[in-house]
C-alpha positions as CSV (number, residue, x, y, z in Angstrom):
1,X,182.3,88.7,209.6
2,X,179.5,91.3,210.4
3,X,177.2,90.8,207.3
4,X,176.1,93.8,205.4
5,X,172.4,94.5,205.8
6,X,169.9,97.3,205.3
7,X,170.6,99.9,208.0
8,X,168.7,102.9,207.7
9,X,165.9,104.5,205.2
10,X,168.7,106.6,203.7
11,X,169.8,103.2,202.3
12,X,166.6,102.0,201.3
13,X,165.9,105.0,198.6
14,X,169.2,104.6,197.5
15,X,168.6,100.8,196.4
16,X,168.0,100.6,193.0
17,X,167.1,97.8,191.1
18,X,168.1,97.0,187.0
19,X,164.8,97.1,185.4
20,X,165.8,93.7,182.9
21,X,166.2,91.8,186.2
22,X,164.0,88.5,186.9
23,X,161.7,89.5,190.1
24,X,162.8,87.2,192.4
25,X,165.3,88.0,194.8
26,X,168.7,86.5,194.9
27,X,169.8,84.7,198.5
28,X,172.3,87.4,199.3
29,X,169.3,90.2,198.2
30,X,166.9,88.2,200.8
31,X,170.5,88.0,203.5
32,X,170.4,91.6,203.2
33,X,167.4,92.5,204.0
34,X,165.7,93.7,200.9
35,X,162.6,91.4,201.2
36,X,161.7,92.4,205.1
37,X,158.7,94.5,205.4
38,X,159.7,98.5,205.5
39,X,159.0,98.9,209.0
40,X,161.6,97.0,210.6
41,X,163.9,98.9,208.8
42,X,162.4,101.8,210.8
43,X,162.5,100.1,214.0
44,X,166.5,100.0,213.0
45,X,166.9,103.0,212.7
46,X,164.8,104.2,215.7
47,X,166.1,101.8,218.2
48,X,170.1,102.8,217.0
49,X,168.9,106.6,217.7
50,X,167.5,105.8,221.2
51,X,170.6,103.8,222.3
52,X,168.2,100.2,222.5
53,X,169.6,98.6,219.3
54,X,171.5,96.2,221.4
55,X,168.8,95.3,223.7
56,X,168.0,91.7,224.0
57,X,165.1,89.8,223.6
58,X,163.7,86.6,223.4
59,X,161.0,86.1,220.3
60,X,158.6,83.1,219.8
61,X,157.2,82.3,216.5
62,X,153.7,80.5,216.8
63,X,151.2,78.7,214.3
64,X,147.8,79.6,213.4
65,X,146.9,76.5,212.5
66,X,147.4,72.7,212.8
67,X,149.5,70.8,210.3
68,X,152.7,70.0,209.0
69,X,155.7,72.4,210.1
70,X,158.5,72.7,207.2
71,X,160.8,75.3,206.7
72,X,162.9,74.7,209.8
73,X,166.2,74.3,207.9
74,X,165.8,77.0,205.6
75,X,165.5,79.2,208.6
76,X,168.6,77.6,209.9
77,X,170.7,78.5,206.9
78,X,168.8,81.9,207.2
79,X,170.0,82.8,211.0
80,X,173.2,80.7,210.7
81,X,176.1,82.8,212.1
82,X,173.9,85.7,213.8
83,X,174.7,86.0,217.5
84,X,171.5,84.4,218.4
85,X,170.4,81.4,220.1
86,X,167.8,79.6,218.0
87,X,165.2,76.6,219.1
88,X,163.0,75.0,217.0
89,X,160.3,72.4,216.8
90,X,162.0,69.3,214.5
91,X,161.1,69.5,210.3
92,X,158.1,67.5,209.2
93,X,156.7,67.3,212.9
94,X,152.6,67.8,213.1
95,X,152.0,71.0,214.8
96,X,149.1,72.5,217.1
97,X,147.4,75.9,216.3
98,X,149.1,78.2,218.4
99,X,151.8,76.2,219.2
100,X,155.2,77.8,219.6
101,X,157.3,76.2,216.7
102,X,160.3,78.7,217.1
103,X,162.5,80.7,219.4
104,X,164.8,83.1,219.0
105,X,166.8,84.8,222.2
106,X,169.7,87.8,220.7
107,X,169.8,91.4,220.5
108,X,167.6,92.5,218.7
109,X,168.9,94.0,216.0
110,X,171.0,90.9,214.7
111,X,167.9,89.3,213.8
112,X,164.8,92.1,213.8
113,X,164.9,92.7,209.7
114,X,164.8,88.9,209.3
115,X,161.0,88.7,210.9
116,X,159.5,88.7,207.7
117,X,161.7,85.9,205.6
118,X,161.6,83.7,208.2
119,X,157.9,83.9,209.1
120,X,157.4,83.2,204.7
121,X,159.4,80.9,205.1
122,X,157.8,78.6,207.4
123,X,154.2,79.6,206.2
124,X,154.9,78.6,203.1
125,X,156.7,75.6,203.5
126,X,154.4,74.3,206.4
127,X,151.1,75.1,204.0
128,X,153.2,72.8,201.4
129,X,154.4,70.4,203.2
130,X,150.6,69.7,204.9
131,X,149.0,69.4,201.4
132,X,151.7,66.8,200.6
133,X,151.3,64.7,204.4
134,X,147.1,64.7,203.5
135,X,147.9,63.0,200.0
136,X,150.5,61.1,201.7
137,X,147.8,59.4,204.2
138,X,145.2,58.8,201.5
139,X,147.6,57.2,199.6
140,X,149.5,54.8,202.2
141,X,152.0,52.8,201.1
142,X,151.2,53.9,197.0
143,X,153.9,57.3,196.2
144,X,152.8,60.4,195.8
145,X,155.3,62.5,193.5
146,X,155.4,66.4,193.6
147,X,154.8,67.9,190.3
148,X,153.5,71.1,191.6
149,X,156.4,73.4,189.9
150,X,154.6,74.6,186.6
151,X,152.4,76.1,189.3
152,X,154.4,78.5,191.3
153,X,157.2,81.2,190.5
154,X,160.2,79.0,189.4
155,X,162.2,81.3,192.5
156,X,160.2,79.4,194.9
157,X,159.5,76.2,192.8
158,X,162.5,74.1,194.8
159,X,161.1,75.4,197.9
160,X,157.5,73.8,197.4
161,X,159.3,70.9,195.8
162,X,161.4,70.2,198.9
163,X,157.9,71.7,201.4
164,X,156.2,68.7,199.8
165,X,159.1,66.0,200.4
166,X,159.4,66.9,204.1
167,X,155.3,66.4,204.2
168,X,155.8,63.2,202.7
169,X,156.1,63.2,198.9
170,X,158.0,59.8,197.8
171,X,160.0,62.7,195.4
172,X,159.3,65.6,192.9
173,X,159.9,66.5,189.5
174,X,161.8,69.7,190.2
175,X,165.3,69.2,189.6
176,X,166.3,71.7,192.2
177,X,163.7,70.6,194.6
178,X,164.5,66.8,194.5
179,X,168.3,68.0,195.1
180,X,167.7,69.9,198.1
181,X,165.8,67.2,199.5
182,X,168.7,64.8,198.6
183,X,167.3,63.4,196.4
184,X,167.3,62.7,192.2
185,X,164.1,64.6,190.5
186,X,161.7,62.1,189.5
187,X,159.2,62.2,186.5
188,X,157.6,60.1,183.2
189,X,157.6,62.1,179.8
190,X,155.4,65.3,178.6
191,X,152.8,64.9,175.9
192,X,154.8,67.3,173.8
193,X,157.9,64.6,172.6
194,X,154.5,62.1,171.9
195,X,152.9,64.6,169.9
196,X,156.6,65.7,167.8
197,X,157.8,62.1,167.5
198,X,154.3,60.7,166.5
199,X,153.8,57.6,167.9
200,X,154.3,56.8,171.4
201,X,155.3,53.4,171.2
202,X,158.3,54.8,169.4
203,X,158.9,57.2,171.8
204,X,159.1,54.2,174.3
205,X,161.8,52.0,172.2
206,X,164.1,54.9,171.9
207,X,163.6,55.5,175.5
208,X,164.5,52.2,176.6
209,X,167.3,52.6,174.8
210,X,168.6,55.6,175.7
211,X,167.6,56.5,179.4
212,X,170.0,55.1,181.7
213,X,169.2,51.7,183.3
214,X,167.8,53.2,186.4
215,X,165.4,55.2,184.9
216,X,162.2,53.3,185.0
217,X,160.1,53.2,181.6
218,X,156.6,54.5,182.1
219,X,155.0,56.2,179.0
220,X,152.3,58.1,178.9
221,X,148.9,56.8,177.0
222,X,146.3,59.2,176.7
223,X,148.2,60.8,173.8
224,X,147.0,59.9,170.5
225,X,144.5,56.5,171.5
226,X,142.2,54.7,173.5
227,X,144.0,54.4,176.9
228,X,143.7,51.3,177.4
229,X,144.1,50.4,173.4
230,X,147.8,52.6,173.4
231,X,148.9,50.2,176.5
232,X,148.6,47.5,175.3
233,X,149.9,48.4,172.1
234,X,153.1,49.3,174.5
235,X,153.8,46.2,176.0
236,X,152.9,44.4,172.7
237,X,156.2,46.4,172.3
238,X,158.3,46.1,175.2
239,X,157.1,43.5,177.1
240,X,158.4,43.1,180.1
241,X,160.4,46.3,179.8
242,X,157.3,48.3,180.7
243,X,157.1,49.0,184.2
244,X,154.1,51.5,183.7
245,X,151.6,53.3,181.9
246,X,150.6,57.5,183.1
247,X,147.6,58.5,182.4
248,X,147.2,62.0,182.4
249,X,143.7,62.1,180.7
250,X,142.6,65.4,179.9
251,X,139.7,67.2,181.9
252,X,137.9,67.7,178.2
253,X,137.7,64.2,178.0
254,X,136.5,63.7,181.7
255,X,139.9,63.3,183.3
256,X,141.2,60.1,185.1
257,X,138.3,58.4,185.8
258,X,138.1,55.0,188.7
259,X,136.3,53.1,185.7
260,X,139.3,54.3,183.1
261,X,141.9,53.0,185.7
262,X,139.8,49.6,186.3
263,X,139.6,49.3,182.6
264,X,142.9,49.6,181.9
265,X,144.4,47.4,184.5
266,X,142.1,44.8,183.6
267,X,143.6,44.7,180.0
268,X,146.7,44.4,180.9
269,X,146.2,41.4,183.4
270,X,144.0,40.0,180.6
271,X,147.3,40.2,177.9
272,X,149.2,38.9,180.4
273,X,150.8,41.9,182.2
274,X,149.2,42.2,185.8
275,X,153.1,43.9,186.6
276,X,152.2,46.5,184.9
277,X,152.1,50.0,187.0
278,X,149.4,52.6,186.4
279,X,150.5,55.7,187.2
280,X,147.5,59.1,187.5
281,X,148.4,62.3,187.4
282,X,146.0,65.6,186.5
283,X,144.0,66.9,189.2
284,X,144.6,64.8,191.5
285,X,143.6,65.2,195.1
286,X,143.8,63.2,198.5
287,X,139.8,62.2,197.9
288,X,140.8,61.0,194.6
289,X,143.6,58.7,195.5
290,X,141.5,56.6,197.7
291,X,139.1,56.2,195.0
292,X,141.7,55.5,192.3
293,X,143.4,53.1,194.6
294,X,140.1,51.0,195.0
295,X,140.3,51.1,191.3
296,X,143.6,49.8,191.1
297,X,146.1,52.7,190.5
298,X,149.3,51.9,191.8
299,X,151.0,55.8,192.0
300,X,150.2,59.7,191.8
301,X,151.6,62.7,190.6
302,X,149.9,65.8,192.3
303,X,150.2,69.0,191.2
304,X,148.2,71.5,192.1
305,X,147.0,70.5,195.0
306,X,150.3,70.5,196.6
307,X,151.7,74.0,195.3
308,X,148.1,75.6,195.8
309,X,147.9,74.7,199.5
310,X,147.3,77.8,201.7
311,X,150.2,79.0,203.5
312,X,149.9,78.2,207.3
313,X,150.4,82.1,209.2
314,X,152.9,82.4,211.5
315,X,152.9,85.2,213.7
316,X,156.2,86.5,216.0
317,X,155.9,87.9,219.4
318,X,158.5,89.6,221.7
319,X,158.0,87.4,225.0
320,X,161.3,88.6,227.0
321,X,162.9,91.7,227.2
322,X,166.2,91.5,228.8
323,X,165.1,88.7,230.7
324,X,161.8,90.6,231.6
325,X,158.1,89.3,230.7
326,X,156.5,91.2,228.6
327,X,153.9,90.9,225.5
328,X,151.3,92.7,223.6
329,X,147.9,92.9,224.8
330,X,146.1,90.0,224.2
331,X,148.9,87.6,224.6
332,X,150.4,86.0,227.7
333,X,153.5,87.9,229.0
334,X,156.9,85.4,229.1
335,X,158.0,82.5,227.4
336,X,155.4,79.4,226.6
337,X,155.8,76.5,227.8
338,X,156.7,74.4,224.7
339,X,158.6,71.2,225.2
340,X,159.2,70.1,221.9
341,X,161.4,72.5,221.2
342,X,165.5,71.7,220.3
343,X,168.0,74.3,219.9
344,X,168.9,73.9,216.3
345,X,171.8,77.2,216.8
């Protein structure tokens, strides 16, 4: 079935849009067209006036700079049932600047008004997905969880979530992201149930107690006490039922310091506990992980640093017009060679 996208500029000033709506668009709103940029509704209309709507082309999408290429599938589900023939370099693969990552051969207008979705798409996701590989080398064989989405629009939030799992996030907190990823979200507790309940190690009993058996107890202890005095106040309490202690130490009080981490996990070797976890979240970055590592922390949530991560440009260039080489000044006429591309449509 033909799917029902923008056609002309007649339709465009007729769109209206409810002014109590959330600002993100909708998948069938970005399906039909409503997010492209206004000129390639033009070009529509144009080419259907001179008779070339039909003409076919091949387009290559290529990246402006190295890193991590994500963003592949989304595209996929994007271009899935157009009369196109799609190739594309595989998810999660490192990628050269200027390297093709993407072609597309179909008339042009079954896939024209999608330029602009698809090139966010991958830009976005690649930028994300980068960020999370570079944490994901500092760190080794220690995960790194995504808790990046209290950073970014909540319509895009899944998207970063599942960037940063295909860059090499062990998970993420998102519940929507870790899904999409196939994956369950992954995640402690916030400082707000310490702060209602009062206490934190009664916040860990009932936790114990009430999470199911795969969820692994790690409280948070930078709270109400001394880090290292509220940990070992915890497994005082649990014992062996702690698997791990977050600390999320706040940037008034100088953050998550190596010292702080050595501290902490010398206490709890000291009572007894060297199976302790400490987990770091708060500002973390990938030159930060290899100095808490040395000081002994065990995992990492990253926030900001993942959803903050600069989108990676990608650009898309006509290289064939039925069958013909052609290209913009500046740029090499025909396709590229680019062998690590796999038709994915």
């Amino acid at each position: 079935m033909k799917r029902q996208t923008v056609q002309n500029m007649a339709e465009v000033a007729a769109h209206k849009v409810a002014p109590e709506r959330l600002f993100s668009a909708d998948q069938d709103e970005i399906i039909q067209g409503l997010t492209t940029d206004i000129y390639f509704i033009r070009t529509r209309e144009l080419l259907n006036h001179m008779g070339l709507d039909r003409t076919m082309v091949t387009a290559e999408v290529f990246a402006g700079r190295p890193g991590v290429l994500a963003g592949v599938e989304e595209v996929k589900n994007l271009l899935n049932g157009l009369p196109a023939e799609v190739w594309g370099i595989p998810e999660g693969s490192e990628i050269k600047e200027k390297e093709v990552v993407m072609r597309i051969t179909g008339a042009y207008d079954d896939f024209g008004i999608y330029e602009t979705p698809l090139l966010g798409i991958l830009a976005s996701s690649s930028g994300w997905a980068t960020a999370a590989r570079r944490c994901r080398e500092a760190a080794g064989d220690y995960p790194v969880i995504s808790f990046g989405a209290r950073h970014v629009h909540p319509a895009v939030a899944p998207v970063m979530e599942k960037a940063a799992i295909v860059g090499g996030a062990a998970g993420a907190s998102c519940i929507l992201g870790a899904k999409l990823a196939g994956q369950e979200p992954r995640g402690t507790v916030p400082h707000a149930i310490m702060l209602i309940a009062g206490d934190t190690v009664e916040v860990a009993r009932v936790y114990q107690q009430t999470m199911p058996a795969d969820a692994p107890v790690i409280m948070l202890v930078d709270t109400f006490k001394d880090e290292a005095e509220e940990s070992l106040r915890l497994v005082e309490a649990l014992g062996e039922k702690l698997q791990g202690v977050r600390l999320d130490t706040a940037g008034e009080r100088g953050g998550v310091t190596p010292g702080l981490v050595r501290e902490v996990k010398a206490r709890l070797r000291q009572a007894g506990y060297p199976q302790v976890k400490i987990f770091v979240s708060g500002g973390i970055t990938p030159e930060r992980i290899t100095q808490l590592i040395a000081a002994g922390a065990d995992a990492f949530g990253v926030g900001s640093y993942i959803s903050g991560a600069s989108a990676i440009d990608m650009t898309m260039d006509i290289k064939e017009i039925d069958g013909r080489p052609v290209a913009k000044r500046g740029r090499i006429p025909g396709r590229t060679d680019a062998p690590r591309l796999q038709k994915i449509l």
